[in-house]
C-alpha positions in Angstrom: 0.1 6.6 19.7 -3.1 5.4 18.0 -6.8 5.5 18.2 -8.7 2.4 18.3 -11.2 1.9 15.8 -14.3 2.4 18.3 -17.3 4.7 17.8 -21.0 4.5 19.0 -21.9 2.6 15.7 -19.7 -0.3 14.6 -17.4 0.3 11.9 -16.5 -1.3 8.7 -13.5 -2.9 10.3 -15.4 -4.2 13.7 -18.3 -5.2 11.2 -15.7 -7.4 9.2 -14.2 -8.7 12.4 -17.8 -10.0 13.3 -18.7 -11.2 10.4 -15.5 -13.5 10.0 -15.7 -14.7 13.7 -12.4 -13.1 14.3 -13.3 -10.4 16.7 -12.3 -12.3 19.8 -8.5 -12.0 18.8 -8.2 -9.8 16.2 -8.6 -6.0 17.2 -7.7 -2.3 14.8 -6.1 1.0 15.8 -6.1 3.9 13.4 -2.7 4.9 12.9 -1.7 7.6 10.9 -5.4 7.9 8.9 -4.3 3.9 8.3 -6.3 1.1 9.4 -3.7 -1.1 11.4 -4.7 -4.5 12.6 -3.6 -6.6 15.9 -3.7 -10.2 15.8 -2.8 -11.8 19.0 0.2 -14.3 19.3 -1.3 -16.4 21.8 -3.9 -17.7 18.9 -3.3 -21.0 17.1 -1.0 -20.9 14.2 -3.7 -21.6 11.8 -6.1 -19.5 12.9 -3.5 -16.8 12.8 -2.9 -17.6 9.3 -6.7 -17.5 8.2 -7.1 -14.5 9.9 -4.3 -12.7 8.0 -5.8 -14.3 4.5 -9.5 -12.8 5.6 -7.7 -9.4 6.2 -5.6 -9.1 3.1 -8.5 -10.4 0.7 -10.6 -7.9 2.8 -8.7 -4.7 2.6 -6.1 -5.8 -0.2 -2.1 -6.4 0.0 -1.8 -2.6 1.4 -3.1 -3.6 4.9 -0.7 -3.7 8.0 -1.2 -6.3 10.1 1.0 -7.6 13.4 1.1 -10.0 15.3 1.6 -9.4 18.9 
């Protein structure tokens, strides 16, 4: 299964959520030792799209994101 990226201080990924507004829809699991992000399909199309740009110029082209 996988772990979700939540300890007793905020990490790096929930920080970068914040910080780009996008924690509301946007959530990460470990999986594997690899940062995996969730976007949720409900959001607008746009805002699914800017969220994917903000993760990718975040943690570079290597980042897994879905959409679910």
């Amino acid at each position: 299964m996988y772990e979700r990226c939540e300890r007793k201080i905020m990490s790096k990924e929930q920080n970068f959520l914040i910080k780009y507004g996008i924690h509301n829809f946007v959530s990460c699991a470990l999986e594997g030792g690899k940062n995996v992000f969730y976007i949720r399909k409900s959001e607008r199309d746009n805002m699914i799209a800017h969220a994917k740009k903000l993760l990718q110029g975040g943690y570079g082209d290597q980042v897994e994101i879905h959409v679910v």
